[in-house]
C-alpha positions in Angstrom: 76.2 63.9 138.0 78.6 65.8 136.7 82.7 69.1 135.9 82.4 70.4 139.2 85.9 69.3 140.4 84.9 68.6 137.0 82.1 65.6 137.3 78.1 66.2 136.3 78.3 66.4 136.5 80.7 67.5 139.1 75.3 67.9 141.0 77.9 68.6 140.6 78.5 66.8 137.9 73.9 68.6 139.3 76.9 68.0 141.4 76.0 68.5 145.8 78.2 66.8 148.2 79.3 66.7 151.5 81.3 69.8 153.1 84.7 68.1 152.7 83.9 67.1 149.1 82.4 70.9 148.1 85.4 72.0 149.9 83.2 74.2 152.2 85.4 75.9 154.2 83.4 76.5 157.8 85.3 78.4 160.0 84.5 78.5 163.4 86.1 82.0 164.8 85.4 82.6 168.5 82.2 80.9 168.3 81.2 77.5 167.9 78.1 75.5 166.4 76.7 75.2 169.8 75.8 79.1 169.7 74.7 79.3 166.8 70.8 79.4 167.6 71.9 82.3 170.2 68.5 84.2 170.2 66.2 81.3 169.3 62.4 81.6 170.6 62.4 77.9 171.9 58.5 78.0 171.1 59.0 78.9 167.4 61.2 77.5 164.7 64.6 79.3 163.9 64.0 82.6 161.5 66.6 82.5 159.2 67.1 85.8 156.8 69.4 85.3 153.5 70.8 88.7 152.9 72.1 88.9 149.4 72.5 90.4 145.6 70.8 88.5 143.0 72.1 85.1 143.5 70.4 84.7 146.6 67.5 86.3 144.8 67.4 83.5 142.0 68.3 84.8 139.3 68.0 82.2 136.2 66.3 79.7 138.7 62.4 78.7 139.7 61.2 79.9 143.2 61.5 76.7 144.6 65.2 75.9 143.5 66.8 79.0 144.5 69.2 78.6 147.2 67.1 79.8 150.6 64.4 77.9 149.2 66.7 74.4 149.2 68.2 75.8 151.9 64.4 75.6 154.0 63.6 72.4 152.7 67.5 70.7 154.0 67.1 72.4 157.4 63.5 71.2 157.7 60.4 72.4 159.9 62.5 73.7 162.8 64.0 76.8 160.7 61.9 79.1 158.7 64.1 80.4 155.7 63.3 83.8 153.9 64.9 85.1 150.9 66.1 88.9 151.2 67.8 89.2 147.8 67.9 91.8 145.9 69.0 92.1 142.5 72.0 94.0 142.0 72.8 94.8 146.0 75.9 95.7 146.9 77.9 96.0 150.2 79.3 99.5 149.8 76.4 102.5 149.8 77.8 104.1 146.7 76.0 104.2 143.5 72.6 103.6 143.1 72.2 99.8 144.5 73.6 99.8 148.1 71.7 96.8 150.0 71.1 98.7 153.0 69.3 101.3 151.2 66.6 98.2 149.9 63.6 97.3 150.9 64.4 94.1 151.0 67.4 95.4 154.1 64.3 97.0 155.9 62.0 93.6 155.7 65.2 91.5 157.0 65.4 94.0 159.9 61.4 93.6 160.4 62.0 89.6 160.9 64.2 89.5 163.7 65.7 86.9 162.6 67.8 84.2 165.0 70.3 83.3 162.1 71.4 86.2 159.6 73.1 84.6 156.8 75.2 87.7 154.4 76.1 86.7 151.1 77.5 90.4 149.3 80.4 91.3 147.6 79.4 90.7 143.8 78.2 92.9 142.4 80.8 95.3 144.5 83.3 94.1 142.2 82.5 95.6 139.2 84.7 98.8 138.4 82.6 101.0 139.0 81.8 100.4 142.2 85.4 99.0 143.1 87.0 102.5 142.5 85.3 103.0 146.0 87.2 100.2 147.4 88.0 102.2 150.2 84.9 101.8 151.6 84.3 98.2 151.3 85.0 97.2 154.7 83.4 99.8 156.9 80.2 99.6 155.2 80.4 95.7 155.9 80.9 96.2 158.8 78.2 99.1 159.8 75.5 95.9 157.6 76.8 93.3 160.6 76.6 96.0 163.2 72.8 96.5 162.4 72.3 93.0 162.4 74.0 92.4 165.6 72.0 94.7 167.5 69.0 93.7 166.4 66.5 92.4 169.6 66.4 88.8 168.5 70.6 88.6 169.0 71.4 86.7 165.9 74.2 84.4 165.1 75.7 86.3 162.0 77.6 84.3 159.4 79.4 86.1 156.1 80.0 84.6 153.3 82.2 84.5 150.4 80.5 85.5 147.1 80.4 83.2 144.7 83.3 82.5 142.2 82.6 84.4 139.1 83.0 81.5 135.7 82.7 84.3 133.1 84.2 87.8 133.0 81.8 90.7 131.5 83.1 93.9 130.2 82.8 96.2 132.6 81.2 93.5 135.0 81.6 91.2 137.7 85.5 90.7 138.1 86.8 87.2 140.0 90.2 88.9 140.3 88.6 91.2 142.3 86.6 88.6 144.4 89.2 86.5 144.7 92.1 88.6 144.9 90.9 91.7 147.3 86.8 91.0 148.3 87.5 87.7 149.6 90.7 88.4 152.0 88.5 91.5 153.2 85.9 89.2 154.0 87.9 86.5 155.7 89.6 89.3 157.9 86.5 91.2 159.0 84.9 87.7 160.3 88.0 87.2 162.4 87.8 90.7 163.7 84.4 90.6 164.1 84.9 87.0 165.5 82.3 85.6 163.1 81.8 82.4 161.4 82.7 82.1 157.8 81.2 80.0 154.9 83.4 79.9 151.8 80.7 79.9 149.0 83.6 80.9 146.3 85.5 77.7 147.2 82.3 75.3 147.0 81.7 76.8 143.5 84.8 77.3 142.2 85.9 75.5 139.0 82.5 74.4 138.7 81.2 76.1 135.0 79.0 73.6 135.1 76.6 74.8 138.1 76.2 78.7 136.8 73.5 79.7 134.1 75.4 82.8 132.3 78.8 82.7 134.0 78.0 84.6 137.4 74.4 83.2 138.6 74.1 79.4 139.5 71.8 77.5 137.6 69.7 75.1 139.8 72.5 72.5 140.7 74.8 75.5 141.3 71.7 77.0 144.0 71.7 73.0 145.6 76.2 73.2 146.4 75.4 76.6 147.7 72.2 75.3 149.8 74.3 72.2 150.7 77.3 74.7 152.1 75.3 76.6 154.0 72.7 73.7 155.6 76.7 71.9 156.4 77.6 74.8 158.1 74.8 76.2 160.2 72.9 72.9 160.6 74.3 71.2 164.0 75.9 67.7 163.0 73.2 65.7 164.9 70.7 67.2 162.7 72.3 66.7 159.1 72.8 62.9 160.4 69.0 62.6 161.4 68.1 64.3 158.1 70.1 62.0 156.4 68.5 59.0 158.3 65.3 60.0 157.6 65.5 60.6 154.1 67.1 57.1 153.5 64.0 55.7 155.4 61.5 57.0 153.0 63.8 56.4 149.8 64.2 52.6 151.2 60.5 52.2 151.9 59.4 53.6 148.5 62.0 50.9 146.7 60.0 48.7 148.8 56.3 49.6 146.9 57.5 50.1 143.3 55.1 50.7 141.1 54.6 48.6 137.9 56.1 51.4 136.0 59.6 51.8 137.9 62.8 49.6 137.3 64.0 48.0 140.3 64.7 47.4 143.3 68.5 47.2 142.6 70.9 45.6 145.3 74.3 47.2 145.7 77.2 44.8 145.3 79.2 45.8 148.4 82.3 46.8 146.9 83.7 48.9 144.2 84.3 46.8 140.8 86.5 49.3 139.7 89.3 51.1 141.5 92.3 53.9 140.4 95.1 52.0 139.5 98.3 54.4 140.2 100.6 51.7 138.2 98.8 51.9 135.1 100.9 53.8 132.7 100.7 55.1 129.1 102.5 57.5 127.0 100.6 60.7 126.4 100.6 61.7 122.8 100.7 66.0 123.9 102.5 65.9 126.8 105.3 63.8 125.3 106.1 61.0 128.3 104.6 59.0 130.2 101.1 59.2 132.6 99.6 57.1 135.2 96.3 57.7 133.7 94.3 56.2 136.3 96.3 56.9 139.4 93.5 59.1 140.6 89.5 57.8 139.8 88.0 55.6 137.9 84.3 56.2 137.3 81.1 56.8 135.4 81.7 54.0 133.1 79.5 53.2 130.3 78.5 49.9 129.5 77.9 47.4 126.5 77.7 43.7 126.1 79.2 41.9 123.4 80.0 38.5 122.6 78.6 37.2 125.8 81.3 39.3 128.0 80.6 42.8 130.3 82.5 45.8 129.2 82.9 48.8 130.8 83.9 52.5 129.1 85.1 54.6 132.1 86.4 57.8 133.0 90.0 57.8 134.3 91.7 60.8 136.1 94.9 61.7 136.1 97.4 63.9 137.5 97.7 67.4 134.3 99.5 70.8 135.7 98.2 72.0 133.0 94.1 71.7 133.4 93.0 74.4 136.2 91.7 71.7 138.2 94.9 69.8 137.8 93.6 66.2 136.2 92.8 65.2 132.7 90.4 62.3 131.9 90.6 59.5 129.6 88.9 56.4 128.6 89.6 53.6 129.9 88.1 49.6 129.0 87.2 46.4 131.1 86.0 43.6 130.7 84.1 40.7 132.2 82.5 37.3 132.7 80.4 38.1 135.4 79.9 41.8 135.5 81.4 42.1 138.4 85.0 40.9 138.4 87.0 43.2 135.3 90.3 43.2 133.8 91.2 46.5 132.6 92.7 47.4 129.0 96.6 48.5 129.7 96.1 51.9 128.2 93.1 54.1 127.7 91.7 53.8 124.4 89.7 57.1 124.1 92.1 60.4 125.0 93.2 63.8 124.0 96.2 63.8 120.9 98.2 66.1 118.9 94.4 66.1 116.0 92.0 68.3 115.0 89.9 68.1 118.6 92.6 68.7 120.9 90.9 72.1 121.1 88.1 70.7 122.8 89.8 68.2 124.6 93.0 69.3 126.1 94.0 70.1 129.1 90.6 68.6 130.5 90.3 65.9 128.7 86.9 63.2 127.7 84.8 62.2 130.6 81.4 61.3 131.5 79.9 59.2 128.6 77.7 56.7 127.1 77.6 54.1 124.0 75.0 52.8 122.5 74.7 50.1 119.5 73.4 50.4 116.2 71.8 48.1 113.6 74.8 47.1 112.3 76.6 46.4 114.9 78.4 49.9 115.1 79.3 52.0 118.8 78.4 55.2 119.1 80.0 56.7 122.0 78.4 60.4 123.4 81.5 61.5 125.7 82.2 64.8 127.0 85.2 66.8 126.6 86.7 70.1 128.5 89.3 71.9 127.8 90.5 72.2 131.3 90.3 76.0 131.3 88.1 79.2 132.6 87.8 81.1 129.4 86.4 79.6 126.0 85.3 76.4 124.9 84.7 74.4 128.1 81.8 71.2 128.1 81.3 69.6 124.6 79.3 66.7 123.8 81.6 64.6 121.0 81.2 61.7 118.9 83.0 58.6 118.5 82.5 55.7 116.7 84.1 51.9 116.8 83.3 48.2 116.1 85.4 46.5 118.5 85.3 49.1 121.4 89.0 49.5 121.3 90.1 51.1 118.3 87.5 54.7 118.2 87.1 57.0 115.4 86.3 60.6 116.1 83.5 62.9 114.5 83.7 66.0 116.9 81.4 68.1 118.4 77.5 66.7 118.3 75.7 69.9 117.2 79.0 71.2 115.4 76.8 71.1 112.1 73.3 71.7 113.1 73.5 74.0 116.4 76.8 75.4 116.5 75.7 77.5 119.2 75.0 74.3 121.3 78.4 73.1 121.2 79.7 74.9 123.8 77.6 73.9 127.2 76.7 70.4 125.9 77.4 67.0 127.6 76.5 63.8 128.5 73.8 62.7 125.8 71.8 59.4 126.1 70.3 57.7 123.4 67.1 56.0 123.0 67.1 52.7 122.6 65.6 49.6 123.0 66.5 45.9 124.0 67.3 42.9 121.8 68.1 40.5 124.2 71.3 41.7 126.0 71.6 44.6 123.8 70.5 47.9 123.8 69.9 49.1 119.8 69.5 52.6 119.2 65.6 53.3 118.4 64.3 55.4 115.7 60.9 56.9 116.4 59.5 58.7 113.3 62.3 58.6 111.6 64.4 59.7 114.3 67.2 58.8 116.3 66.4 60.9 119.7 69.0 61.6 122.7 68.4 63.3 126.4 71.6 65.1 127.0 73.1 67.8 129.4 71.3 68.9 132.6 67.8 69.3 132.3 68.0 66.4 129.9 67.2 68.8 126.9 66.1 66.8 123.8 68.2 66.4 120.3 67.4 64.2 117.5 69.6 62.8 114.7 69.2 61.0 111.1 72.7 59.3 111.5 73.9 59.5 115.3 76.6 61.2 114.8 75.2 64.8 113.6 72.5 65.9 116.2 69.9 68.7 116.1 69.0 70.3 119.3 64.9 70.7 120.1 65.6 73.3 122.7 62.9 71.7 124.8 64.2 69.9 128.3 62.9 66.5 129.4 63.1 67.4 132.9 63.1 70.4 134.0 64.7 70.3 137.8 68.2 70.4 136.0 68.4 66.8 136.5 71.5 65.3 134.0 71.0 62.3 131.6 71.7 59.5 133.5 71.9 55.8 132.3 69.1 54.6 130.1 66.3 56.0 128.3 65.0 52.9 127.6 61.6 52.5 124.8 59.1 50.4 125.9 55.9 49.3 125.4 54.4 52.0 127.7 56.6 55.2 126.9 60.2 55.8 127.4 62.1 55.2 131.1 64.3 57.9 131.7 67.1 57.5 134.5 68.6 60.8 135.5 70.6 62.2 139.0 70.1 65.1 140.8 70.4 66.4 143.9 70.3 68.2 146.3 69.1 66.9 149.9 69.9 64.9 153.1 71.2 61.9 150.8 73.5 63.7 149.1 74.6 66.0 146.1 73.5 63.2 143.6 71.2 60.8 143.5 69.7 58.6 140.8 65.8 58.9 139.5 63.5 57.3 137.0 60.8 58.9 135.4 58.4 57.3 132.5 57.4 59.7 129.4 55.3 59.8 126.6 56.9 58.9 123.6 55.5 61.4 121.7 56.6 63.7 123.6 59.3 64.0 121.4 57.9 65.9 118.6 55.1 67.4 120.5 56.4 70.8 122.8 52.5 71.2 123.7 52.2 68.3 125.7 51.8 69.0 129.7 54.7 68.7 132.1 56.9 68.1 129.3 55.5 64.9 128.5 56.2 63.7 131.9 53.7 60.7 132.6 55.0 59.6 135.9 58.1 60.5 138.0 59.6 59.0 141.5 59.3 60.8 144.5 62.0 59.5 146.1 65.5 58.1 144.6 65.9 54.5 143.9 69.7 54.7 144.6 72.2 57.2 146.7 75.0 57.2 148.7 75.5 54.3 151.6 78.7 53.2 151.7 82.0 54.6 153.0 83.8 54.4 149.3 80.3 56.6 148.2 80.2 58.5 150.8 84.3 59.7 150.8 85.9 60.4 147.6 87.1 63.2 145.4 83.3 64.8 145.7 81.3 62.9 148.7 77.8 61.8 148.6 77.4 61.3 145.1 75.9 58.4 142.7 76.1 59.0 139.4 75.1 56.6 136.4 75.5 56.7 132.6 75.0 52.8 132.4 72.2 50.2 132.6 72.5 47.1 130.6 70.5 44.0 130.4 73.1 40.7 131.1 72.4 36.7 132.3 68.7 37.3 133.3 69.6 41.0 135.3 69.3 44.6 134.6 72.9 45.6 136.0 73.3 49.5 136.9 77.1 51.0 137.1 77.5 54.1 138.8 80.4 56.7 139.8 80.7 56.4 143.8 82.4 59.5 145.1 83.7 60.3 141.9 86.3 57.8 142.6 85.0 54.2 142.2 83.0 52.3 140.2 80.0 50.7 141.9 77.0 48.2 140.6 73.8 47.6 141.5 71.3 44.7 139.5 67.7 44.0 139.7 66.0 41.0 138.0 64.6 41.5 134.5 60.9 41.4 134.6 59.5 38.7 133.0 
C-alpha cells in the first residue's frame, strides 16, 4: 500500500487516506464548509476550476489519474471538475510563464466557476524567479482578486504546493516552499480570510507518490485528490460516497465470478497489535528499542510444520529517520492463524554490515517470502534509508531455513539493473500451491516476480539476483499485493490501490495470461480479466483510524486447514485477516 508516512506503500504505501491520516490540514478562516457552494446555480452541478502549474496539469500521469480528474470522480455528478493547468505557471508575472498571462487563466475566467481551487507556488521557487520574491504576494493576491469578482461569486481555496522530494540544480527548491512560499501562503488566506488546503503536508515525506522528485506519480495525484475532495466536499457527502461505494464493492463480492478468489470474511479484531514492552538491543544505536511500541503490520506469511507464521513490519520510535521510526521484522506464530505468539526480538533489522547503507535510519518494511524446492525462504523486503536525499526504497534479498535466523544478499537488481535499485520495493513472487505451501514457480525457465507500484515485472534464474523487464503488470500504479498465484487458467494477481470513497487503499484481483510474461505485445498488458470493484477495504474502526486511515494493505495469502487466509496492514497499525474456503 505503501513509505508515505513511509507505507506502500505509505497509496500511500498507492498510499490515500483519510484527512487526519494524510495530515490534511483544512483550515477554515472566516468561512465555514457551509459556504462553500456560495455561488452555486442550484439547477446545475458545482463548476469547479483547478488553477495550477504542471502538477495539476499531470505531468508523468494518464488523463484520467491526474488529480482534477480523481478529484471529479470522488465528488461525483453534482460537481463538474476542469483542469486549468498549465505547465510551468507561476504565481508572480515575471519571466516568461506567469499563470495569469495563460490561456489556460483566460478559459478558467470563461467558466465561471462556483469553487476556484489555486494550487501555485512551484515553479515560483526556482532562483530565478525567487529573486523577485518581492512580488510574490501581491501578485497572489491580484490572481484571488480576479477570481473573487468574478459573476458566479466563487468560494476560493489556496493551496500549498506540493513538497518538493528531489532538489534540481537551478530548480524547484523545498527550502523555499517550505521555508518562505508556504508562510506567505498561509498568511494571505488569513488576510484574505480564505480557506486553506495543505497539499505540502499530505505529501510530505512521501518519495514514494512523486514520479521524478517534484510531480506525483498516480498514487501521489489520488492523496492530493483525496485532500482536496476532504476539504471542499461537505462531511454528509464524503459519508454517502463512502456508503455507496461499499454497497456496490459488497454486492459485487456477492456475484464473484468463477475466476475471482473469495469472498473473504473479516475476523473482527486485529491478530496483531504494537507491543510498547517489547524490547531489543539495537546493534547501531548501541541500547535498547521498543521495536514494536508503534505498529505492527503488513506481515508476510508462510506455513511450516503444520503452524501459521507471520513476517511483519514493526515500527519504532528513530530520531534519526526523517519520519522519526525505523522498521524491523518481527515473527509469530500460530495454531490457528488467528491467535499468535510473537518472537521476543525482531529477527530481520538494520546492523553495523555492509547494507546498513540501504537500511539505516528507515529500516526493512513491507515484504514477502516465498518457498523454494528445497525447502529454502526467500524473503523480498524493502528497505529505506530514512532520508530525503540518496538511496531511499530498495527491494533486498534475504534468505533462511527456519525463518528466524536470515542471511542477507542485498539489493535485487544490484547485479543485473543497477539503475533499478533505487525506487524498487515490494516484489511478489510466482508461485504455486502444494498443499499448504506456496513453491516458487518457474515458467520457461524462469523464476518471475511483480514488484513496486505498477507491479512492473522481473525475472530471476536463482531468486536472489533479479532482471527487471521494464514492462508493468498493471498499469493504474497499483503495488504488488499478496499472491500472484499460477493456476490452471493464468496467474491471480492481488494488488491495492486507491484512491476513492473507501479509502486510500484497497485490495484487487486481477487474472493474466501467463505468457504474458515474455510477450510485451500482448493487449492490455496481458490483462485477461480485472475486478471492478475491491474485494476488501476499510470497515472497521482499528482500519479506519491509525497511523494512515482508510487503508488495507496485503503482502500475504496462504492456503491453511481447508482456507485461503488473507493478512493485511489495517491503518498501518494492525494486523488484520480475512479467509475464504478453498475451492474444491
Amino acid at each position: 500500500m505503501n513509505h508515505y508516512q513511509r507505507t506502500h506503500r505509505e497509496f500511500s504505501k498507492a498510499g490515500i487516506a483519510a484527512v487526519a491520516a494524510l495530515a490534511v490540514l483544512c483550515l477554515e478562516l472566516g468561512g465555514g464548509a457551509q459556504s462553500v457552494l456560495a455561488g452555486e446555480d442550484a439547477s446545475g452541478p458545482v463548476r469547479v476550476a483547478c488553477v495550477g502549474d504542471s502538477i495539476t496539469q499531470g505531468v508523468h500521469v494518464r488523463g484520467e489519474d491526474n488529480y482534477p480528474s480523481v478529484l471529479g470522480r470522488l465528488l461525483g455528478d453534482r460537481y463538474q471538475v476542469r483542469n486549468f493547468g498549465y505547465l510551468g505557471g507561476t504565481v508572480m508575472n515575471v519571466n516568461d510563464r506567469p499563470y495569469a498571462a495563460t490561456p489556460e487563466f483566460k478559459q478558467a475566467t470563461a467558466y465561471n466557476p462556483n469553487i476556484v481551487l489555486v494550487k501555485l507556488g512551484t515553479n515560483d521557487s526556482k532562483p530565478a524567479e525567487w529573486k523577485h520574491k518581492e512580488r510574490f504576494k501581491g501578485d497572489l493576491v491580484s490572481l484571488i482578486d480576479h477570481f473573487a469578482g468574478l459573476p458566479s461569486k466563487p468560494k476560493i481555496w489556496l493551496c500549498t504546493p506540493a513538497w518538493v522530494a528531489k532538489h534540481y540544480p537551478a530548480g524547484h527548491d523545498e527550502q523555499v516552499i517550505a521555508g518562505e512560499i508556504v508562510p506567505i501562503i498561509r498568511a494571505t488566506a488569513a488576510e484574505k480570510k480564505l480557506p486553506l488546503i495543505d497539499a505540502h503536508a499530505a505529501l510530505k515525506d512521501k518519495p514514494d507518490l512523486y514520479a521524478d522528485g517534484v510531480h506525483p506519480n498516480a498514487a501521489g495525484c489520488a492523496v492530493l485528490a483525496e485532500a482536496v475532495f476532504k476539504a471542499i466536499a461537505p462531511a454528509d457527502a464524503a459519508e454517502a460516497a463512502r456508503r455507496t461505494a461499499a454497497a456496490k464493492a459488497k454486492a459485487a463480492q456477492a456475484n464473484l465470478e468463477g475466476w475471482e478468489m473469495g469472498p473473504f470474511v473479516k475476523h473482527p479484531e486485529p491478530v496483531l497489535k504494537p507491543n510498547p514492552n517489547s524490547v531489543f538491543k539495537c546493534p547501531i544505536m548501541g541500547k535498547e528499542a521498543r521495536w514494536e511500541e508503534m505498529n505492527t503490520y503488513n506481515p508476510a506469511a508462510v506455513v511450516k510444520d503444520g503452524k501459521m507464521y507471520l513476517l511483519y513490519r514493526a515500527d519504532g520510535h528513530n530520531k534519526d529517520c526523517a519520519w522519526g521510526r525505523v522498521c524491523r521484522i518481527g515473527l509469530a506464530v500460530s495454531e490457528d492463524g488467528i491467535h499468535f505468539k510473537s518472537h521476543p526480538e525482531p529477527v530481520l533489522y538494520p546492523d553495523n554490515d555492509e547494507f546498513k547503507k540501504y537500511e539505516w535510519a528507515g529500516g526493512c518494511e513491507d515484504l514477502h517470502v516465498v518457498e523454494d524446492e528445497n525447502g529454502v525462504y526467500y524473503m523480498n523486503y524493502t528497505t529505506h534509508t530514512g532520508k530525503h536525499t540518496g538511496i531511499k526504497d530498495t527491494m533486498s534479498i534475504a534468505t533462511s531455513r527456519d525463518l528466524v535466523h536470515w542471511t542477507k544478499h542485498g539489493p535485487a537488481f544490484q547485479k543485473y539493473n543497477p539503475e533499478k535499485v533505487n525506487g524498487s520495493r515490494s516484489g511478489v513472487v510466482v508461485s504455486r500451491r502444494v498443499g499448504d505451501k506456496l513453491i516458487a514457480a518457474k515458467i520457461d525457465g524462469k523464476y518471475w516476480m511483480f514488484y513496486t507500484h505498477g507491479c512492473a515485472l522481473a525475472w530471476s534464474e536463482d531468486l536472489i539476483n533479479w532482471h527487471s523487464t521494464g514492462k508493468a503488470g498493471w498499469p493504474r500504479g497499483a503495488e504488488a499485493g499478496a499472491i500472484a498465484l499460477l493456476r490452471d487458467d493464468g496467474i491471480l494477481l492481488m494488488a491495492q490501490t486507491g484512491a476513492g470513497p473507501l479509502g486510500g487503499w484497497c485490495l484487487w484481483q486481477q487474472l493474466h495470461d501467463r505468457a504474458d510474461l515474455a510477450d510485451k505485445q500482448l493487449p492490455r498488458n496481458g490483462i485477461l480479466k480485472e475486478q471492478k470493484e475491491p474485494f476488501l477495504w476499510p470497515e472497521y474502526e482499528w482500519e479506519i483510524k491509525g497511523m494512515t486511515g482508510y487503508t488495507t494493505v496485503s503482502n500475504a495469502l496462504v492456503p491453511f486447514k481447508g482456507k485461503w487466509f488473507l493478512y493485511y496492514g489495517a491503518a498501518d497499525t494492525y494486523t488484520g485477516v480475512a479467509t475464504c474456503p478453498i475451492a474444491k
